[in-house]
Structure formats: C-alpha cells, structure tokens
C-alpha positions in Angstrom: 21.8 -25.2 28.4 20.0 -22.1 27.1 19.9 -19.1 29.2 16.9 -16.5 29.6 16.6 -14.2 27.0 17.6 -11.1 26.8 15.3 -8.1 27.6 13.7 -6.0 24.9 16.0 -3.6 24.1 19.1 -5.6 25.4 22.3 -6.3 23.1 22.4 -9.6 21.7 25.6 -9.1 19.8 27.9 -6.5 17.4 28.0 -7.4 13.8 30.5 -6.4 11.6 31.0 -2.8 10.9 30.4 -2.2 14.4 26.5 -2.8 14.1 24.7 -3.6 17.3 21.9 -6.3 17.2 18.9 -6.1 20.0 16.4 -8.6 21.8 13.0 -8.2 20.2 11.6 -9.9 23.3 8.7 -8.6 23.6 7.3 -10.5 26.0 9.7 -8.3 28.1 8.6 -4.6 26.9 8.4 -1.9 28.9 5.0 -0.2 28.4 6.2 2.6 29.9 9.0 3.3 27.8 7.0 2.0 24.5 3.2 2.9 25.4 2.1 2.3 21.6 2.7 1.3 18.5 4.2 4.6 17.2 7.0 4.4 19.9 8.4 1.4 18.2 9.1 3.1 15.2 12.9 3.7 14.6 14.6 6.3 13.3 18.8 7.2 12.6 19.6 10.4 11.1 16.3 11.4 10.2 15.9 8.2 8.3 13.0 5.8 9.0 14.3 2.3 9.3 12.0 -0.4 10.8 10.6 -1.3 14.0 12.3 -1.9 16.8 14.2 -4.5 16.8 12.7 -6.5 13.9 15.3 -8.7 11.5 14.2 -6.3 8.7 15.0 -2.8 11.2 18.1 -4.6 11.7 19.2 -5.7 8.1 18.0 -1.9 6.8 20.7 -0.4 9.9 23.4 -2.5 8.9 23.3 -2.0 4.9 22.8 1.6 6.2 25.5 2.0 8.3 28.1 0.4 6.2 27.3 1.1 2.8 25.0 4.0 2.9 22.0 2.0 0.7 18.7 1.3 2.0 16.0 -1.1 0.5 12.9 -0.4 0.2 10.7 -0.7 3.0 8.6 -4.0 3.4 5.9 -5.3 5.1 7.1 -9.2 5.4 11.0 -9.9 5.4 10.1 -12.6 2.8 9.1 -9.8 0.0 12.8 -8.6 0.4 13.4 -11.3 -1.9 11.3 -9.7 -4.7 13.4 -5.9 -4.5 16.2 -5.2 -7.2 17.7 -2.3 -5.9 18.9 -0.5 -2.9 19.1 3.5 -2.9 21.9 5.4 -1.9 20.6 7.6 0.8 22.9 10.4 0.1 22.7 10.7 -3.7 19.7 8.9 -4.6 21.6 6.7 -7.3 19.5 3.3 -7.1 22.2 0.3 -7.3 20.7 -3.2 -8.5 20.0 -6.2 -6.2 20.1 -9.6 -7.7 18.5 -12.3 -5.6 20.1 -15.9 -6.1 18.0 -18.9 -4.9 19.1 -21.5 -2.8 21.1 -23.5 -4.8 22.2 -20.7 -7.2 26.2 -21.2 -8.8 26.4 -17.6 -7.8 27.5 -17.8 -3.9 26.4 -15.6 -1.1 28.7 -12.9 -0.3 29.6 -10.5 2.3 27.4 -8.1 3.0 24.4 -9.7 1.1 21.1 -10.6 2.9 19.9 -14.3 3.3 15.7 -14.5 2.9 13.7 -17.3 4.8 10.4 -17.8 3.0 7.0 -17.4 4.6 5.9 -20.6 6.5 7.2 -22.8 9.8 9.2 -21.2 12.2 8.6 -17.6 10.5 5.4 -18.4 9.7 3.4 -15.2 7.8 6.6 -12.6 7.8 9.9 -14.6 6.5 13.6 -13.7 7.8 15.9 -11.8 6.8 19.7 -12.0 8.0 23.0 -10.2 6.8 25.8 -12.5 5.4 28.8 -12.1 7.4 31.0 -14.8 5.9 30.7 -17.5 3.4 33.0 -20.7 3.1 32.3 -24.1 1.4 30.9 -25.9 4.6 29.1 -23.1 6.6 27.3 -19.7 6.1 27.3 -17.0 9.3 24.9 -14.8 9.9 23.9 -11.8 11.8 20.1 -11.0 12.8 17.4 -10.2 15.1 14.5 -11.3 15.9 15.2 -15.3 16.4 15.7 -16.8 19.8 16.5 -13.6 22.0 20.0 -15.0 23.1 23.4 -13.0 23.3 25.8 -14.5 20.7 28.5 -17.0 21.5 30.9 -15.4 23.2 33.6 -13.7 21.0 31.7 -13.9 17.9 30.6 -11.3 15.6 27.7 -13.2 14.1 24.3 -15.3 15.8 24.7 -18.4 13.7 26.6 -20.5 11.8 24.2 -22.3 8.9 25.6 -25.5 7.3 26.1 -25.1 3.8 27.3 -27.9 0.9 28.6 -27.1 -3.0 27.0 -30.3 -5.4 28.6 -31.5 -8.9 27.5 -28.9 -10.7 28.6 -26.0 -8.3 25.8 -25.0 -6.8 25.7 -23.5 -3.5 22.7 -24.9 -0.9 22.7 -23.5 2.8 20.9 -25.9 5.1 18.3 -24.0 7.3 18.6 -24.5 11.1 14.8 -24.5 11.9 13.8 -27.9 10.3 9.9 -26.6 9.3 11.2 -23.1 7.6 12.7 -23.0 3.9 15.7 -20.4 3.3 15.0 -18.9 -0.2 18.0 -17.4 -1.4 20.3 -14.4 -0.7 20.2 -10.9 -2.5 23.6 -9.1 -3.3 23.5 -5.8 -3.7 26.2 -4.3 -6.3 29.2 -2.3 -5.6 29.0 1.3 -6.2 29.4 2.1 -10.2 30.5 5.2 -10.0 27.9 6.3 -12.7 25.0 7.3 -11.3 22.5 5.4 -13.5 19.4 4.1 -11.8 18.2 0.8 -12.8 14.6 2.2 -12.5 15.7 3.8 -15.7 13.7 2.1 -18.2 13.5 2.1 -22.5 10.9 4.6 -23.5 9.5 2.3 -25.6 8.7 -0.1 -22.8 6.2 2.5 -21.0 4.0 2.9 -24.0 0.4 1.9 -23.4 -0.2 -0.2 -26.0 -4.4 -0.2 -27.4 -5.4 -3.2 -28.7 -9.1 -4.7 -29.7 -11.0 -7.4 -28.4 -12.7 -9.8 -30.8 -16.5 -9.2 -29.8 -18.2 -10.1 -33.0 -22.0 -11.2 -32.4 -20.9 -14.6 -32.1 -19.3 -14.5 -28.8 -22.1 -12.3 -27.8 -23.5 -14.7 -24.6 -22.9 -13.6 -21.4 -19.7 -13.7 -19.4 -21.1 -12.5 -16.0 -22.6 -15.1 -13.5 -25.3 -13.2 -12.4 -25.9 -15.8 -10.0 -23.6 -14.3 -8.1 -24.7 -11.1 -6.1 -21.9 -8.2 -6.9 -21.9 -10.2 -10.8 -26.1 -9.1 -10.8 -25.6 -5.8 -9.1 -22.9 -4.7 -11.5 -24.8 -5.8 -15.1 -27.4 -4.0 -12.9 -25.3 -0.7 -12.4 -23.9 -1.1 -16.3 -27.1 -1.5 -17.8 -25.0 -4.6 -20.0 -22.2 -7.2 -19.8 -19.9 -4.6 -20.7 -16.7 -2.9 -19.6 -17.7 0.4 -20.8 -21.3 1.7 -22.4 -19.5 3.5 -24.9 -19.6 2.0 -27.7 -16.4 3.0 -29.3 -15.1 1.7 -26.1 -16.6 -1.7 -26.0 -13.9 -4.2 -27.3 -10.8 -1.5 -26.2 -8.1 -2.8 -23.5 -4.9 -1.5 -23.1 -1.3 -3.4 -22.4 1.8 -2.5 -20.2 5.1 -4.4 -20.6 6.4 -7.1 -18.3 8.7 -4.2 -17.2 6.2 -1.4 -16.6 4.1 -3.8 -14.4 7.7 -4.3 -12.1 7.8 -0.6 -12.1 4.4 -0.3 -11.4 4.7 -3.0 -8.6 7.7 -1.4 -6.9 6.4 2.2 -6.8 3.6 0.7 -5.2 5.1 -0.3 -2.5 7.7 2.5 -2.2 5.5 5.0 -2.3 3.3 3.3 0.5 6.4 3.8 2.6 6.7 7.2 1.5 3.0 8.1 2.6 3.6 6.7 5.7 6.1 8.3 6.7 5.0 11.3 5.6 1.6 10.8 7.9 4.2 10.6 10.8 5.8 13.7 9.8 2.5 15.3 9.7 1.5 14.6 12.7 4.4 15.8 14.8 4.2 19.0 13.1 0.6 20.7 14.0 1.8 23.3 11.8 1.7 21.0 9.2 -2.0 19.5 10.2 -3.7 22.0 10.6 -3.3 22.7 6.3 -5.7 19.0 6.5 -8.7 21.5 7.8 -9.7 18.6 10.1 -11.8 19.5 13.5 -10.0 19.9 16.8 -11.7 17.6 18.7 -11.0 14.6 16.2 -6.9 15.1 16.0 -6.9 13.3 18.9 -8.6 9.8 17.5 -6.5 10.5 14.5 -3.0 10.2 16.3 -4.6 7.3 18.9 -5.4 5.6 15.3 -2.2 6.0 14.0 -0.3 4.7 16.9 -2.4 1.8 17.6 -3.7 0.2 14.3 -0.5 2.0 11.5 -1.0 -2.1 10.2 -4.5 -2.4 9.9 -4.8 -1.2 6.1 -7.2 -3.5 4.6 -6.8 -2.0 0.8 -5.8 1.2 -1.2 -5.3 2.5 -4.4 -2.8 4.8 -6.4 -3.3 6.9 -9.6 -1.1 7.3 -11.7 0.0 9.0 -15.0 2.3 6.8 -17.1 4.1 8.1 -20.4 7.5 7.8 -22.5 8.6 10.4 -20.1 7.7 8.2 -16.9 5.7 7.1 -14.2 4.4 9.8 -11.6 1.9 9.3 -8.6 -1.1 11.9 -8.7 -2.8 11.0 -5.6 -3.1 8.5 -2.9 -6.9 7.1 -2.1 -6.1 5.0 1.1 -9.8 5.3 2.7 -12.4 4.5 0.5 -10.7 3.9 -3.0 -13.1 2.0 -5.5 -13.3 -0.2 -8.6 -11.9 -3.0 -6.8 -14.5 -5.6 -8.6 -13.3 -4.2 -12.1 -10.4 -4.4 -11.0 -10.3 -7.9 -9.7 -13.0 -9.7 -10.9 -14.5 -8.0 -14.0 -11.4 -7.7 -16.3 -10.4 -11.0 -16.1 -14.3 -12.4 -17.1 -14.0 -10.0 -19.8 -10.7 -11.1 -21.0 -11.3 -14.8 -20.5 -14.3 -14.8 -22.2 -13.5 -12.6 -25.3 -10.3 -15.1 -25.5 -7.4 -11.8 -25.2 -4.5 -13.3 -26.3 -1.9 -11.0 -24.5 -0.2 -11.6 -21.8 -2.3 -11.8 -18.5 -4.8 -10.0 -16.6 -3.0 -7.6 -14.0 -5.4 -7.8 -12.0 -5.7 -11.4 -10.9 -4.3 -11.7 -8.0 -6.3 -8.7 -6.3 -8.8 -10.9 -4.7 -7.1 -13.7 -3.2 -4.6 -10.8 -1.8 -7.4 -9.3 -0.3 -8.4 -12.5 1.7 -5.5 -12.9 2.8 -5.3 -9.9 4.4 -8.9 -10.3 5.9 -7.5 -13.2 7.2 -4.9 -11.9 8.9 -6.7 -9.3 10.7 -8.2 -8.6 13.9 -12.0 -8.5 12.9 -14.0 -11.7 13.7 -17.9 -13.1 14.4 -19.6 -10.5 12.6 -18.6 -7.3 9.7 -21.0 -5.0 8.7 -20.6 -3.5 5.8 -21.9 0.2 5.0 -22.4 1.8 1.9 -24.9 4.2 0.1 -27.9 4.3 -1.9 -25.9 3.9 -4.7 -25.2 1.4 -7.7 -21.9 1.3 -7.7 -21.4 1.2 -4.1 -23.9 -1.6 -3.9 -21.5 -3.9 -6.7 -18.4 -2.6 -4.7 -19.9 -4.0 -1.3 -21.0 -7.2 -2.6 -18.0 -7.8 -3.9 -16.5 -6.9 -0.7 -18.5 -8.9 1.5 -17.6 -12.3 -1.0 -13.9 -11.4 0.0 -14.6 -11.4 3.5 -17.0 -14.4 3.8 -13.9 -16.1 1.5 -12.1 -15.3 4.3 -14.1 -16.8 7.2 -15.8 -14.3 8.2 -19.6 -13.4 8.9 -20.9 -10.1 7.4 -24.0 -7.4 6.8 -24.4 -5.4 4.2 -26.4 -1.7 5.6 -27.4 0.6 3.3 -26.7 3.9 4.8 -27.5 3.7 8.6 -30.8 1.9 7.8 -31.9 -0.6 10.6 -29.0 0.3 13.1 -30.1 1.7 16.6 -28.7 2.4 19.9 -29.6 0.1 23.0 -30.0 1.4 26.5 -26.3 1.0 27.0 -25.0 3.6 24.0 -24.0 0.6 21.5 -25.2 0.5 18.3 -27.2 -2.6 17.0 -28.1 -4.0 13.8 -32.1 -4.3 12.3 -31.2 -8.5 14.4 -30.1 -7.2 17.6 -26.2 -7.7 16.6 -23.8 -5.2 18.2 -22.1 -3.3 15.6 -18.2 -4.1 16.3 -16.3 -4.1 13.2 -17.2 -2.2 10.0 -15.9 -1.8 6.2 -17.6 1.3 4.6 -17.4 2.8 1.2 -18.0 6.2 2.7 -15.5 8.3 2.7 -14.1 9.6 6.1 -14.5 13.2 5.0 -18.5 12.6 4.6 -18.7 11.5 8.0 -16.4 14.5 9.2 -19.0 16.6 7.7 -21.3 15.5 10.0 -19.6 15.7 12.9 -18.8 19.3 11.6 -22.6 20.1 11.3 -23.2 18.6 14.7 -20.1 20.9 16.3 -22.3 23.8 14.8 -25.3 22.8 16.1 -27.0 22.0 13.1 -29.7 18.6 13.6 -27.9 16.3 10.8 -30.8 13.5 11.8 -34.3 13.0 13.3 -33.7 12.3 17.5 -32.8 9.0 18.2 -31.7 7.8 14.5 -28.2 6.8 14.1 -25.8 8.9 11.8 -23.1 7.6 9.6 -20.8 9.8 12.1 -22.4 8.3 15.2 -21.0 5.1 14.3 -17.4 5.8 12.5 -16.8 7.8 15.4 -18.0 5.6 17.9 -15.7 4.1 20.3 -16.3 0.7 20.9 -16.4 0.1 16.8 -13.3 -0.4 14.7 -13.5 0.5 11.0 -11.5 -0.6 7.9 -10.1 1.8 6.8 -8.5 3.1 9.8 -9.1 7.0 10.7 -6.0 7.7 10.4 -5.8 6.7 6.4 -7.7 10.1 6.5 -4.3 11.9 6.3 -2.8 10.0 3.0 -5.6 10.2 1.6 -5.4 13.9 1.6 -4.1 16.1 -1.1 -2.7 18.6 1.2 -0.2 15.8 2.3 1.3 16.3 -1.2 3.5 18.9 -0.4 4.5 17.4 2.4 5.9 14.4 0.4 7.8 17.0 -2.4 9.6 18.6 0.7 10.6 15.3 2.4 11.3 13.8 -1.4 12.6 16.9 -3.4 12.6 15.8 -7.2 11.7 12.1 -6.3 11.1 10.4 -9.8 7.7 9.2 -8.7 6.1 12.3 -7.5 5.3 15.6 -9.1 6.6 18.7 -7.2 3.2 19.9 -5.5 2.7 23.6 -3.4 0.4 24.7 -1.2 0.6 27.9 -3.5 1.8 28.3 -7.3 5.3 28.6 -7.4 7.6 29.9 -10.2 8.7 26.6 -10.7 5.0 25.6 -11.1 4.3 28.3 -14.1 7.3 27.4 -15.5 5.8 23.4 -16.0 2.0 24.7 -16.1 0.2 23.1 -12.9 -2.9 21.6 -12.0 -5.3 23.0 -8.9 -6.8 20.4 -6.6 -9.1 20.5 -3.6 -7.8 18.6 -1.0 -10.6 16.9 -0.6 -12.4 15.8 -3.0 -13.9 12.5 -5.3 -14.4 11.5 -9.2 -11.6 14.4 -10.6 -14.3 17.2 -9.2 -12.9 20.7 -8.9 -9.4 20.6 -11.0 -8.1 23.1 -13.2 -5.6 22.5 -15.6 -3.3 25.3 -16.3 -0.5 25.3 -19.7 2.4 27.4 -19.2 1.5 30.6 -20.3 -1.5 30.8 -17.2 -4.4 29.6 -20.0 -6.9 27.7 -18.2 -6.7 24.5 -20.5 -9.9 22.5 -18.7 -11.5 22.8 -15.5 -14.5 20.5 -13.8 -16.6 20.9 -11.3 -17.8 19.6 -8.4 -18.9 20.4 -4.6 -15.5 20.5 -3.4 -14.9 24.2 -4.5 -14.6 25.8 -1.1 -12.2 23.1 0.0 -8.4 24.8 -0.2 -6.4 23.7 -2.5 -3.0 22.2 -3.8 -1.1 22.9 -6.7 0.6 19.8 -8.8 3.0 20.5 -11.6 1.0 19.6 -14.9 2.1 16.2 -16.5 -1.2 15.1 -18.6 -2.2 11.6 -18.8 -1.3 9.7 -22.5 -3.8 10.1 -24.8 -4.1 6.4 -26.3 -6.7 5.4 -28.9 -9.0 8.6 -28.4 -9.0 8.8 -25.2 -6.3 9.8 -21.5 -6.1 6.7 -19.5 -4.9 6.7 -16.3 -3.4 3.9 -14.7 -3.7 2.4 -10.9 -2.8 0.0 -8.6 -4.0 -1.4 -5.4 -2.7 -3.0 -2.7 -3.5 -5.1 0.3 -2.1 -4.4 3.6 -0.3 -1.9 2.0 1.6 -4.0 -0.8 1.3 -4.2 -4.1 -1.5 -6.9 -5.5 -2.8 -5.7 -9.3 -3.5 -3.0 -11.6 -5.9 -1.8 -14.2 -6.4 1.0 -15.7 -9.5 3.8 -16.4 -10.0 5.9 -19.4 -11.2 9.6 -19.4 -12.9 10.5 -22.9 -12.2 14.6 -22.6 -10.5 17.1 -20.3 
C-alpha cells in the first residue's frame, strides 16, 4: 500500500556519495517559503544547478558533488541525451560524454545517467536518473521528481529497473512506466589528466566554405509562393525572388561542417544558460543594473517578469564570429531578434529550388521548433501581433502569425497601434472590439522604454486618447512575447557582466565597461548598449587607429568595449554567422554577409 507523498522539500532518500534526493511535490509548496518562480532556483557554491527539486537539479548535484563535472544546462531532461561533455567546475577541462542507446553492447555504469525520452509518463520534459548499480538482470537508480515516495527502507537508490543481455550482447533495461521509452544512458569519462577539451576542434573544420549556386536563366521561374502572405510581402520587401539584390551575391551560399553546426548547436544552448544566469546576477546587484540605464519605476516589472515568466521565451537569436581561430558570441538579441523567415523558410526554397547539392539547409527545423513552442505556451483565443510601418517587419510578422495559427492559435496582425483603443474600463481593444490579451511585437522593448521615458518627462508622445506602443507593452493585464525581462540579455552592458562571471570562457570575448590594457593590447570594438542593425561601432587595431566606424542614433547611449576579433572575410565579403532558438534551445542557423567595414 502506497503511502502519502512526501512534502515539497522533504527527503525521499540518500544516494551514493552521500547525495540527498527531495519530494518535488508541488502540490504541497509552501508559497510562503517559495512566493515565485525565482525562489525555486537552486544554487551550491555559487553554482547554478536546476530547479528545485527537478530529476535534472538532482542529476546536475550528484555529478557535482562526486565528481566535480557539470553538464550543461537543459531545458527538457530528454536533450541530456544529445550533450557530449561535462565541464569540470574547477578547471574548466571539458571531459566527453558518450550516450549509448538502449540496447547498446556498451553497458551502463556507475555514475552514468539513464535518459527517458519525451512522451507517456514524462510526457514534454523526459527523465533523467543517476546509475547507481548495474548487474545482468536489474539496473538501480537514483532520482527525483517521480512518485514523491521515500525509498525502500535501507536502500540507497528509488528503483530497481529490470534489465536483460540478448545473443549478441546487448544490454536493454525495461522501463517501469509501461507508456514511457528509456533512451539510453550517457557515461561521462574518467578524468584524463590532460586537460584537452573535446570542444577542441581541427582548424580546418571551422572554415566557411563559399560555394555557387547554379542560377543560369533556365531555372529562372519562381521559387516563392506568393500565394502565401509573408512569401508576397517578402518578394515585396526584396524587390525579386532573391536572397540578396546584389548581384555578385545572387547565387553565393556559404557551408559549415557537420562539426561546426554541433558546435554551433551546443554553444547555443550553453550560452543561453550563461545569459541567464547572468540576468540573475544582475538583478541582485543594483550596482550592476543601474549600468542597463533603465527607468526607476520599470525595475520593478522587470524583476516581477523575471520571476514569474524566466520560461516564457518564445525565440532568440545569437551572433556570432566564426574563424580558424574559433567561435566567439558578439551579442545576444533575446527581444526582438529578426530574419527568422530567411532563416526558416527562405533558405531552404532557395536551396531546394536552385537544386544545392550540399549537405542540408541549417535552418529547417526553425519553424516547426517554433510551433512547438507556441504550443506549449500559455497564450490562447486571440494574439495580436504588432509591428511597424515597415517592409521587413511586415514579412517577419506574417511569417510569425503562420507559426502561430500552425499552432492553433487565433491572431491579428496591427500595424503600429493603429485601430487599438481603450474602453471605459482602461483595457485596450482591437479595431473588432477584441480585448488585447496576449501580444508578439517586433518592436524592440527599448523603443517602447523611450516612450515611457518621454512621458516621465512630461513630453505628449501621442494625441489625447490614442494608444501608444508603451501604453500597451506596459500595460498590466497584457502579456507580451518576448518577456520584459529579455530586456536585460538583450543588452550589451550585460557583457561585462558575463566576462567577470566567465573569465576567458572560449565562447565570449573579454568585454569592459571601459578600455582596459588588455583591450589595446587585442584592439577592441565600442558598442552602445543599446542599439540595432551594427549602428554606432567603432573598430579599433592595436595601435588606437580607428579601422571603421558606423553610425547610427544610438550615439548618446554608453557604451561597452569588446576585444576586436573581426568576422572572416569569405568570397568578398565578412559573414557573420547566427543561431536561433526556441524556448531558449538551439533550432537552426544561417548566416548574413556584411560587404564593407
């Protein structure tokens, strides 16, 4: 007979090593004791390891405690599956992880993790479990986050999994939840004693390779479906069925390796983590926020943002500059990134139709990852979707709204604040009397805090009675994709921030708020913190010579300075690469070129 589970909070069991294991009842929480989101958030020696008391917080604590490794941080225990290395907190070395699948010759072992995949009992996140013996009949396992019942008395483990060795030696462990599928088991290696990261990649293998297209007259018809909205808007926008108007340009595309996009993939989502938890630094430290130049009275909704929707990210994007000498992160854009459609939709019509014979479009999963996340959130009935008076913003939104109705939901497309009034009770309805609830805008955040900052001045930003773009970003009774708090990532004074939690990190670029020694020594770039489209950046050579500089209305913004690692120059022209994610994982790259500095 099964007793009542424990409380949230309560000890289930101690796992080998001396590792406790906790109820994640949550039924049971104590809102006093855990009032938001933020307060779940767990933390050992300054360390971020999961939420409490989740299998993955749990499997994280245990490698951490025993072996001084941590794995990346996930959003869904299945995608633990995907990883191939742990880091050694201490001295950085990354040590590989080699995932078996069920039925692998290669047996579980000690130590390793066992990954449930996405579906049945774990339906949307997976399991994840640490191996705490391994015979020929039976696998244990310790865990949280299951059935919220103390072990069996005397025991050092939550569960005891059949498991069976065919003819040919493989291994197969039987999962106890008869609608949920066990994937495999990762084992992470010993320590080498060397040092050597297996990030550590052949030059050679990070080239950008340039390649041309085949666009002779005779394939000349068009590729875009302009009966399709965004597919009209963007020829439209372009002017032609084209990738670029240049017409050296034209039939260009550029190639990774199958190892670069892994690379590319993983920093992705490690450096999601890192942002993350380097917008949680920032706000405990007002010392720290206050270099983000946001208004007083809006810190508030930032933090309330931050503790109540940290899971809400719909989509974002990274830049970054890959070369022989390796990848490095420029910037963040986690509130109002764009060329999602190119990205998604328009390089792979291109490619199809133009017959590319290499490899595949890196982009191709973009859209369907993007559904799902829509699909998963907590917007229903009725999205309206905001943009400017603008071409590309009009292409980005329809292709935006296609996700969303893919996804079952209704939406509105309004251009600026048009049609949108307030009724006699201070909500804000649409030009067909529909409250406006839920919105995805490709403003930025920042052109909206303008406002507000104009207001706070007393300056009129619009005629009395018309509805500004702050008046409903800002509104309470609206929630809006991306969440106010992605205002903070997607800030460039945040990159300082990250150098001092991450000193010499191989994915970032050491970034001051003022140039250093260091910085003259590499030659440095200056950045507003603010800013859009590469306006108001100086490039700087090591001897102080101003090597390019653009401009911009971002100049009396403050700024950061980046050490200087230029962009490859491939085929005529710097390309830069980036990657995009939904719900704050990796899901497809592309890249942009840049025909001067």
């Amino acid at each position: 007979m099964r007793s009542d589970p424990v409380p949230f909070g309560g000890l289930l069991g101690i796992a080998p090593g001396g590792v406790p294991a906790y109820s994640s009842d949550y039924d049971s929480v104590d809102e006093s004791q855990y009032p938001n989101r933020q307060a779940f958030r767990h933390q050992l020696d300054g360390l971020y390891i999961g939420y409490k008391w989740q299998c993955v917080e749990f499997a994280r604590r245990w490698l951490y405690l025993n072996t001084g490794c941590i794995f990346d941080d996930v959003g869904m225990a299945y995608e633990i599956f995907n990883l191939r290395h742990v880091t050694h907190v201490e001295s950085g070395e990354k040590r590989t992880l080699t995932a078996c699948e069920n039925g692998s010759e290669r047996r579980p072992e000690y130590g390793g993790m066992l990954i449930w995949a996405e579906g049945g009992e774990f339906e949307r996140t997976g399991h994840v479990a640490i191996i705490t013996e391994v015979t020929d009949n039976y696998l244990r396992v310790a865990e949280q986050n299951v059935d919220h019942q103390r072990w069996p008395a005397g025991c050092d483990y939550s569960r005891e999994l059949r498991a069976r060795v065919d003819a040919h030696g493989q291994y197969w462990v039987q999962c106890s939840f008869g609608d949920a599928e066990i994937l495999g088991w990762m084992i992470p290696a010993p320590h080498s004693g060397c040092g050597q990261s297996v990030d550590s990649t052949e030059p050679a293998l990070l080239e950008l390779k340039a390649r041309q297209a085949d666009t002779d007259t005779s394939r000349q018809s068009g590729w875009l479906n302009i009966a399709n909205d965004d597919e009209q808007a963007y020829l439209h926008a372009m002017g032609a069925q084209a990738l670029s108007l240049d017409p050296t340009l034209a039939s260009t595309y550029f190639c990774i390796s199958r190892c670069t996009e892994s690379l590319l993939s993983h920093a992705t989502n490690e450096l999601h983590a890192m942002f993350m938890h380097a917008t949680h630094h920032v706000l405990q430290h007002p010392e720290l926020l206050a270099r983000f130049q946001f208004p007083d009275e809006i810190v508030p909704r930032i933090q309330k943002s931050w503790d109540n929707r940290l899971s809400e990210l719909i989509t974002s994007r990274f830049d970054f500059a890959l070369t022989t000498a390796g990848l490095k992160v420029y910037e963040y854009n986690c509130d109002s990134a764009s060329c999602y459609m190119e990205t998604g939709k328009i390089q792979g019509k291109w490619s199809r139709h133009y017959h590319v014979p290499d490899g595949r479009d890196a982009g191709e999963q973009l859209s369907a990852a993007l559904v799902k996340t829509w699909k998963s959130c907590c917007a229903h009935h009725l999205v309206h979707i905001l943009r400017d008076d603008d071409d590309e913003e009009a292409y980005h939104a329809l292709y935006m709204q296609d996700i969303i109705r893919s996804a079952g939901i209704n939406t509105r497309i309004v251009i600026k604040t048009d049609g949108l009034s307030f009724d006699d009770n201070g909500q804000i309805r649409d030009e067909y009397g529909d409250q406006v609830r839920w919105v995805w805008k490709t403003w930025a955040w920042e052109t909206a805090l303008d406002q507000l900052r104009a207001e706070l001045a007393g300056e009129h930003i619009t005629e009395p009675g018309r509805v500004s773009l702050a008046d409903v970003l800002f509104h309470p009774d609206i929630m809006v994709y991306e969440p106010l708090w992605s205002l903070i990532p997607s800030n460039k004074a945040i990159l300082p921030v990250l150098w001092d939690l991450y000193p010499d990190h191989p994915l970032l670029l050491r970034t001051e708020y003022e140039i250093t020694e260091e910085l003259r020594h590499s030659g440095y770039v200056t950045k507003p913190i603010v800013g859009r489209c590469g306006a108001n950046i100086a490039l700087f050579d090591q001897q102080q010579n101003e090597l390019v500089s653009t401009g911009g209305r971002f100049d009396s913004q403050e700024q950061v300075v980046q050490a200087l690692f230029p962009l490859p120059y491939v085929n005529n022209v710097y390309v830069q690469l980036c990657t995009f994610t939904a719900a704050g994982r990796y899901a497809g790259a592309a890249h942009e070129w840049i025909l001067q500095w």
